[in-house]
DOBANU-362179 format. One record per residue (C-alpha): residue in three letters; chain; y, z, x. Coordinates in nm, 3 decimals. Example, Ala and Ser with C-alpha at 12.3 -4.5 7.8 and 13.67 -1.06 7.14 Angstrom:
2
<site><rest>ALA</rest><kette>A</kette><Y>-0.450</Y><Z>0.780</Z><X>1.230</X></site>
<site><rest>SER</rest><kette>A</kette><Y>-0.106</Y><Z>0.714</Z><X>1.367</X></site>
//
This chain:
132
<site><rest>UNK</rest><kette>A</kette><Y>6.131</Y><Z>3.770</Z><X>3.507</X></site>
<site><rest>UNK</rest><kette>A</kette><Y>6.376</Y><Z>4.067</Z><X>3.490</X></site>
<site><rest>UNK</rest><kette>A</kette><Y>6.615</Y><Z>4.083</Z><X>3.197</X></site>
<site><rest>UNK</rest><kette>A</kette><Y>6.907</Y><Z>4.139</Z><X>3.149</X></site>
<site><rest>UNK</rest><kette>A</kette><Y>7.039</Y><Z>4.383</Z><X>2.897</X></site>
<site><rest>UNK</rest><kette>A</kette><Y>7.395</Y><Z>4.288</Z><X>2.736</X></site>
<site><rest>UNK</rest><kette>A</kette><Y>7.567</Y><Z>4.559</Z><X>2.554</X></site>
<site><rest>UNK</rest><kette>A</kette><Y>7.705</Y><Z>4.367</Z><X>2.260</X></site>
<site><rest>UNK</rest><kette>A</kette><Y>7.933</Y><Z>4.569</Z><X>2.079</X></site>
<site><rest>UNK</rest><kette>A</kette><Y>8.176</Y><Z>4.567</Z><X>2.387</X></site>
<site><rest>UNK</rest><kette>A</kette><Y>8.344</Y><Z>4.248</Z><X>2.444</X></site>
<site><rest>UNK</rest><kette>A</kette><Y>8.740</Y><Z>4.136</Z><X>2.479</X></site>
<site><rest>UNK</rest><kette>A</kette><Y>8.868</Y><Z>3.858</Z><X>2.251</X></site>
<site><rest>UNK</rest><kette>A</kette><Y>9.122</Y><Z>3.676</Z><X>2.430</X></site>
<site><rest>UNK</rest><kette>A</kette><Y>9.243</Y><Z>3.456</Z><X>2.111</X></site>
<site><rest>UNK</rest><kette>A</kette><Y>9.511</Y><Z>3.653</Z><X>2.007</X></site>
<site><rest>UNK</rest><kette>A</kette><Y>9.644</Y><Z>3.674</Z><X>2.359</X></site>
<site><rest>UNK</rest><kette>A</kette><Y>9.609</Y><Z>3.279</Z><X>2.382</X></site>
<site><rest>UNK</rest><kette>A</kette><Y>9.766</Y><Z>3.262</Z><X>2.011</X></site>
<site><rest>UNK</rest><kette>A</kette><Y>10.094</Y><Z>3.465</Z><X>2.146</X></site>
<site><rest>UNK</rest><kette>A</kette><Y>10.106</Y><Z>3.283</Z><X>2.469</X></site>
<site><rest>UNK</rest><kette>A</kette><Y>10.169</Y><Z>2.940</Z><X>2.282</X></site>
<site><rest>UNK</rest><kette>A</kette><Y>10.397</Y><Z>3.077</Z><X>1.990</X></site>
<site><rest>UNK</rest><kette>A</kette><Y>10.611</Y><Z>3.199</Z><X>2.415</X></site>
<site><rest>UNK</rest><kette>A</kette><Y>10.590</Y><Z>2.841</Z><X>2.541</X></site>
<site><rest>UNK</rest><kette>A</kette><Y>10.690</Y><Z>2.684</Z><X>2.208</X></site>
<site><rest>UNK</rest><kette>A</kette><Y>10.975</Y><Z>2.946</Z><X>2.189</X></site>
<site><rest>UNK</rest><kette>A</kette><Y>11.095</Y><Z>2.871</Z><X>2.566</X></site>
<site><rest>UNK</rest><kette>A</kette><Y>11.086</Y><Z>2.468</Z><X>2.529</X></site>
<site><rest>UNK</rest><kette>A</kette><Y>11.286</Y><Z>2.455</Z><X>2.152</X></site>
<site><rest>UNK</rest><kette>A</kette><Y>11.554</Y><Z>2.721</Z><X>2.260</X></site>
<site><rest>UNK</rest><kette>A</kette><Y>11.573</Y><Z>2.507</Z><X>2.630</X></site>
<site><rest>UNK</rest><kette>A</kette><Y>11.887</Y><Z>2.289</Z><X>2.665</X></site>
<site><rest>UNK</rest><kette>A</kette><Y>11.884</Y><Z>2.012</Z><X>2.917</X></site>
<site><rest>UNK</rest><kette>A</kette><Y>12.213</Y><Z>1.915</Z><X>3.034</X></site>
<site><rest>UNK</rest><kette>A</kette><Y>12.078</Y><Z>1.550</Z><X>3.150</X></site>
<site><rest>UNK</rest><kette>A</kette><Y>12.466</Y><Z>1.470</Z><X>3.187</X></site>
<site><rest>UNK</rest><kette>A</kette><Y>12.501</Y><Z>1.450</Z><X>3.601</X></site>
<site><rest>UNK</rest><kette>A</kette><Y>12.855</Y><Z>1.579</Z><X>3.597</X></site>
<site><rest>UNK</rest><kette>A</kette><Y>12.739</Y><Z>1.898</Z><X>3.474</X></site>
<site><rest>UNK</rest><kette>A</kette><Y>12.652</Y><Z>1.961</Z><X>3.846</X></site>
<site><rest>UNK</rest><kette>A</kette><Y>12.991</Y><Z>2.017</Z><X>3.960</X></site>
<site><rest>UNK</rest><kette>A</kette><Y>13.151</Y><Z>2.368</Z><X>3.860</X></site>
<site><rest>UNK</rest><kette>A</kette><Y>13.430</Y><Z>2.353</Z><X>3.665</X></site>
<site><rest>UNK</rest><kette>A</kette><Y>13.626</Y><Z>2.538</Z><X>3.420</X></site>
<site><rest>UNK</rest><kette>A</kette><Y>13.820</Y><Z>2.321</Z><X>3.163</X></site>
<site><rest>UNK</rest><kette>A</kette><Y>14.146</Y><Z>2.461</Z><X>3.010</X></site>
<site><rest>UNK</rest><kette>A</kette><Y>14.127</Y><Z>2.553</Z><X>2.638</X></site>
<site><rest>UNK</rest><kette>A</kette><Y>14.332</Y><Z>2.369</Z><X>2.380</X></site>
<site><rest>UNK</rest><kette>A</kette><Y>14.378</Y><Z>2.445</Z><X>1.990</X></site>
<site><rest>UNK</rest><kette>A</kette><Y>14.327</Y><Z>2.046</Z><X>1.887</X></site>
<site><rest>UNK</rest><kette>A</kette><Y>14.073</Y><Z>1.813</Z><X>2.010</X></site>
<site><rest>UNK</rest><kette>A</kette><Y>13.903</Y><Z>1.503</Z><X>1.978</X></site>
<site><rest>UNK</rest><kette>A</kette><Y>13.500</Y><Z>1.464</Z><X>2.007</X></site>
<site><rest>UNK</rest><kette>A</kette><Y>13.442</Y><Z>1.106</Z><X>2.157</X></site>
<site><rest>UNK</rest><kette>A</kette><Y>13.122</Y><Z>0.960</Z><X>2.124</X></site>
<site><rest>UNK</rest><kette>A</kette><Y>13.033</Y><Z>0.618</Z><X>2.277</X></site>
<site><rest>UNK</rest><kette>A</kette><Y>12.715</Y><Z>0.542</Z><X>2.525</X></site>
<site><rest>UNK</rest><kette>A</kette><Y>12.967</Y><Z>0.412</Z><X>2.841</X></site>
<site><rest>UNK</rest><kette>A</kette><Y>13.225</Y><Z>0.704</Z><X>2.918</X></site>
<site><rest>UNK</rest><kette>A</kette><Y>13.343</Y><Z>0.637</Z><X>3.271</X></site>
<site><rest>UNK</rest><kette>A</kette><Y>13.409</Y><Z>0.961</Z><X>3.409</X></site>
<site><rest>UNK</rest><kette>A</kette><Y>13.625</Y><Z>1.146</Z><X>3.622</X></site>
<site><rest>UNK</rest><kette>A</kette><Y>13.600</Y><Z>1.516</Z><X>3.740</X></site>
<site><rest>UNK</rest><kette>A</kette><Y>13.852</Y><Z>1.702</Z><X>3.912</X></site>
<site><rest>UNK</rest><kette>A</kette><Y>13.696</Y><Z>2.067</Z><X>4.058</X></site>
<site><rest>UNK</rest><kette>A</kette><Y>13.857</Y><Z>2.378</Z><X>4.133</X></site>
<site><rest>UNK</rest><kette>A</kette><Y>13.939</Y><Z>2.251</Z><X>4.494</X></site>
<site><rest>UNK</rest><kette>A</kette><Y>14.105</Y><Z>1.936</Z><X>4.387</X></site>
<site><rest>UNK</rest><kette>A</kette><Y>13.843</Y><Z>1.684</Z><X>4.506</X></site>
<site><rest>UNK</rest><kette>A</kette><Y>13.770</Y><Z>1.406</Z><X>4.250</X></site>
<site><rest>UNK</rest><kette>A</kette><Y>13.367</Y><Z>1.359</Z><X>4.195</X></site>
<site><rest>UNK</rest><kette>A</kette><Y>13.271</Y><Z>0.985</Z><X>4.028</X></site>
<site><rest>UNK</rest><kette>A</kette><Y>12.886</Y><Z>1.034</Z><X>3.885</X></site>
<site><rest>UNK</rest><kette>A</kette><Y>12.820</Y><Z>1.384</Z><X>4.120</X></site>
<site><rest>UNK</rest><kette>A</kette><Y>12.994</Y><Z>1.197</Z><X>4.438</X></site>
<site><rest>UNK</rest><kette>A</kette><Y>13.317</Y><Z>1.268</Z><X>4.595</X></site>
<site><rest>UNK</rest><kette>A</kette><Y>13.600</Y><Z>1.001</Z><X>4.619</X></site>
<site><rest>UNK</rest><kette>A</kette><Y>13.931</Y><Z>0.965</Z><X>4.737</X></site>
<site><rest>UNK</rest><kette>A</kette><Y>14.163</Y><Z>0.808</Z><X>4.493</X></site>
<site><rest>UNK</rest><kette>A</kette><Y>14.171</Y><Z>0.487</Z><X>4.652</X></site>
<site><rest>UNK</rest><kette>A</kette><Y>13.785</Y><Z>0.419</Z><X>4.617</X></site>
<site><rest>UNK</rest><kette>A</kette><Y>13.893</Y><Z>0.548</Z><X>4.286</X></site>
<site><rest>UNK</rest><kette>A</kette><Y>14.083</Y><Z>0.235</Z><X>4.225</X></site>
<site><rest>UNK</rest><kette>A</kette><Y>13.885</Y><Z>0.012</Z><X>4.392</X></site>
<site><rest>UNK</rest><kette>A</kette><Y>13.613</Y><Z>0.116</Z><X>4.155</X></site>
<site><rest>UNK</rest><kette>A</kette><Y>13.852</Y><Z>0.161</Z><X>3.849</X></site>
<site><rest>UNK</rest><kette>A</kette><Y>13.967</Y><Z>-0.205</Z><X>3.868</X></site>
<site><rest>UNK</rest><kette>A</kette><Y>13.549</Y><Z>-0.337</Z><X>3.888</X></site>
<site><rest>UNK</rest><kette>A</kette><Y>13.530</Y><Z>-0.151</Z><X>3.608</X></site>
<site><rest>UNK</rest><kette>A</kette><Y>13.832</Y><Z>-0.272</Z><X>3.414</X></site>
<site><rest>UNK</rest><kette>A</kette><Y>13.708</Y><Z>-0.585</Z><X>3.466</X></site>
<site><rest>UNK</rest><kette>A</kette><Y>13.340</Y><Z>-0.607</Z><X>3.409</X></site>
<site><rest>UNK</rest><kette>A</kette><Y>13.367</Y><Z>-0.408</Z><X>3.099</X></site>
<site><rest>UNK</rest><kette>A</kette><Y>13.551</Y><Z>-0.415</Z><X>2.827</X></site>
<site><rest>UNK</rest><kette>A</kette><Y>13.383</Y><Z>-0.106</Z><X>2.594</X></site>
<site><rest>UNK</rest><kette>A</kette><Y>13.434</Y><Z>0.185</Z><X>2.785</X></site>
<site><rest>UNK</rest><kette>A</kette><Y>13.615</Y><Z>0.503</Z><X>2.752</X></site>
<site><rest>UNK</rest><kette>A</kette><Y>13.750</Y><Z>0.684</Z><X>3.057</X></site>
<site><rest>UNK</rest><kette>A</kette><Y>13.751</Y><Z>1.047</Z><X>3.029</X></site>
<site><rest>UNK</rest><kette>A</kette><Y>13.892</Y><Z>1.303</Z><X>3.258</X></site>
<site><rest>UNK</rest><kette>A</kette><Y>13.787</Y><Z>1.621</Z><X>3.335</X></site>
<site><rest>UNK</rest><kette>A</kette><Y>13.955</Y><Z>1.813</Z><X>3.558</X></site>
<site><rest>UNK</rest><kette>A</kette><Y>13.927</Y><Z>2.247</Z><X>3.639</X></site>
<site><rest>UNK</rest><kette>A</kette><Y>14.242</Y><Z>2.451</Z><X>3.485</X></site>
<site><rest>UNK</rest><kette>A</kette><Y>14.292</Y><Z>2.555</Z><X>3.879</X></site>
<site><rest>UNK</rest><kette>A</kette><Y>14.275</Y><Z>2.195</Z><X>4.033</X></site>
<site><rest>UNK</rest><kette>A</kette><Y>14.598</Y><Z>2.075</Z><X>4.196</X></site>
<site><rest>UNK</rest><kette>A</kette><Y>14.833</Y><Z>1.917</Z><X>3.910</X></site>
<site><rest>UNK</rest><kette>A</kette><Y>14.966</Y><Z>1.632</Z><X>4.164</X></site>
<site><rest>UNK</rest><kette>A</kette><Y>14.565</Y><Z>1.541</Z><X>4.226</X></site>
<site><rest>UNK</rest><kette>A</kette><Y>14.498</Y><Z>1.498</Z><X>3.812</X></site>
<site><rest>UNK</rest><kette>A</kette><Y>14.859</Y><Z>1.270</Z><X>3.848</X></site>
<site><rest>UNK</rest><kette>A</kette><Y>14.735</Y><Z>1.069</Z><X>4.139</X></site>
<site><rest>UNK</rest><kette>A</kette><Y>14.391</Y><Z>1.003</Z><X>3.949</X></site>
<site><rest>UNK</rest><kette>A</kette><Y>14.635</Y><Z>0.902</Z><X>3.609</X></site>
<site><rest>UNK</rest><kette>A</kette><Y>14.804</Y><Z>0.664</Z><X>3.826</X></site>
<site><rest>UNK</rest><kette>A</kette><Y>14.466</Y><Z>0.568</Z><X>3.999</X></site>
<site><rest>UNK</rest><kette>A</kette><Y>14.364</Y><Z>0.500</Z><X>3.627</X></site>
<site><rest>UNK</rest><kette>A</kette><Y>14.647</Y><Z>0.333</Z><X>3.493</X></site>
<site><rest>UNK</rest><kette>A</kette><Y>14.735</Y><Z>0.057</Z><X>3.800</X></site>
<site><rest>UNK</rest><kette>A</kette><Y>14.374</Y><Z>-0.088</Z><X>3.764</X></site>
<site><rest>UNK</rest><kette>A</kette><Y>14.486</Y><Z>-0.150</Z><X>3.446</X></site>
<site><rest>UNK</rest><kette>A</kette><Y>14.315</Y><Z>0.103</Z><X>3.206</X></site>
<site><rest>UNK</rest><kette>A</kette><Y>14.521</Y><Z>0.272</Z><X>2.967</X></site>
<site><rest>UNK</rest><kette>A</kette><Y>14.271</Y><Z>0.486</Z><X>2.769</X></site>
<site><rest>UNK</rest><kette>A</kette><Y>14.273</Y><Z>0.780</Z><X>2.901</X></site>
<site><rest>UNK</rest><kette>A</kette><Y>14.155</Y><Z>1.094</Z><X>2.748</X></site>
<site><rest>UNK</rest><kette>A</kette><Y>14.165</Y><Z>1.421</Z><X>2.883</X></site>
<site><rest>UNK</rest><kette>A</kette><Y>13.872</Y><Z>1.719</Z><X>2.846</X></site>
<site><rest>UNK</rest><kette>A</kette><Y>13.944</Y><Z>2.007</Z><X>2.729</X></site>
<site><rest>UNK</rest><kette>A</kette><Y>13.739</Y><Z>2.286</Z><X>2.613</X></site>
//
């Protein structure tokens, strides 16, 4: 039976490479953000304001405006009648809600207006407006 000689003092320890590969991954996933918001999908650049109001509550009902003045409901395009189609369900199925608005600095002034009035004839009148 033929043997095998080993040399021993020659061998790579991969520990310390393991050891810095773990402290990476840990790094990576607690300096991560996830944006699990859907809106975030749609590009758009909010105007900046010197006051503003944080609103927290688990149902915000909201409304983006983008860049090119179409109006997204939860990542899907409307017109503003489906808008208040969907606005009066709303108004009247739930009663703890806050509607925010969130419309690009570039959109189309008259499209933010026709949204308001969207807003406002199925009877909501909280509006709030997001601003940076």
């Amino acid at each position: 039976m033929a043997k095998h000689d080993y040399d021993e003092g020659i061998s790579i320890n991969i520990t310390p490479l393991i050891d810095i590969l773990f402290i990476l991954l840990l790094f990576f996933i607690l300096t991560s953000t996830f944006d699990l918001e859907n809106e975030r999908a749609i590009d758009i650049t909010l105007p900046e304001t010197e006051t503003e109001q944080v609103v927290e509550t688990p149902d915000i009902f909201r409304i983006t405006v983008d860049d090119k003045s179409r109006i997204f409901l939860d990542s899907n395009e409307i017109t503003t009648q489906q808008l208040l189609t969907y606005a009066e369900r709303k108004s009247k199925d739930e009663k703890d809600f806050i509607t925010v608005i969130s419309a690009d600095e570039n959109s189309s002034h008259g499209v933010v207006m026709k949204v308001l009035d969207a807003l406002r004839m199925s009877g909501i009148t909280n509006i709030n407006i997001q601003v940076r």
